[in-house]
VOGU-3710 file (C-alpha; in Angstrom, 3 decimals, decimal comma):
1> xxxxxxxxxx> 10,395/15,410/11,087  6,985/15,125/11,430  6,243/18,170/13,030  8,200/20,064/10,826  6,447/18,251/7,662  2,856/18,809/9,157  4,266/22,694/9,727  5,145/23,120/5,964  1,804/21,326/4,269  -0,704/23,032/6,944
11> xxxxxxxxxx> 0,549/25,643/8,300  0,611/27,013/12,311  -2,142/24,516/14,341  -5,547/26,141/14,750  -4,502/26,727/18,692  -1,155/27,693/19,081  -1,172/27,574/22,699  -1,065/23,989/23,252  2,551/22,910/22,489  2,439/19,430/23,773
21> xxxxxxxxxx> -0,557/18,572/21,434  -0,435/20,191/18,218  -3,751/20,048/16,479  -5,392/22,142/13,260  -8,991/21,686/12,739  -10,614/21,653/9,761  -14,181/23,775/12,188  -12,197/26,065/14,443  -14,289/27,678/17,703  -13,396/30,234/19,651
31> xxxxxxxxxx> -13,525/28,425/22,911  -10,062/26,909/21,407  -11,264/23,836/20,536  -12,272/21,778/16,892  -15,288/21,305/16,952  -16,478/17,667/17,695  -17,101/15,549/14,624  -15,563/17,232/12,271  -12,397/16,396/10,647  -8,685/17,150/12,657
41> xxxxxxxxxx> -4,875/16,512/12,821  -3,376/16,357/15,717  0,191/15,710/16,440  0,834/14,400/19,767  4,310/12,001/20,895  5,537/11,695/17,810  2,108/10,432/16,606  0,116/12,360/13,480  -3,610/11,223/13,496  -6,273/12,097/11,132
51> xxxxxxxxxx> -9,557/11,961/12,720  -12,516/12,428/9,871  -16,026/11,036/11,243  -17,351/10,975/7,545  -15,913/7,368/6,743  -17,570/6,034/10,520  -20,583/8,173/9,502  -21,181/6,371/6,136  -20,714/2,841/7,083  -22,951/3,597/9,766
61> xxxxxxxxxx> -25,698/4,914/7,137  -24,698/1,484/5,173  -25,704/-0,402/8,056  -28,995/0,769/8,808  -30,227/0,588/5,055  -29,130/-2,639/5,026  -31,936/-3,493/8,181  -34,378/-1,482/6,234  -34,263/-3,505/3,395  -35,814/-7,063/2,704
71> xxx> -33,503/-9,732/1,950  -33,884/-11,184/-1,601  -35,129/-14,815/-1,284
//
């Protein structure tokens, strides 16, 4: 079910090739991969994950402005 339901909202994956692990990228390159860091689906034993770096990205950013700033005493 959730192959067919990923098939329906998003179409054929970005490689079709690889049957085992379904995957549609949101940065497509032509050496048939997504390009790394950028958002993906992949559907692989009866698992669908979303992989988006911009959530790790940001807290990441939070983190380092927090060192950067003075504590309020």
């Amino acid at each position: 079910m959730l192959k067919e339901a990923a098939f329906s909202k998003y179409g054929q994956p970005s490689d079709n090739r690889r049957q085992a692990n379904l995957m549609w990228c949101a940065h497509y390159n032509q050496i048939s991969q997504c390009e790394p860091r950028k958002p993906k689906l992949s559907l692989s034993l009866g698992a669908l994950v979303l992989d988006d770096w911009t959530l790790e990205d940001a807290g990441n950013k939070y983190e380092q402005d927090l060192l950067k700033t003075k504590p309020n005493l």
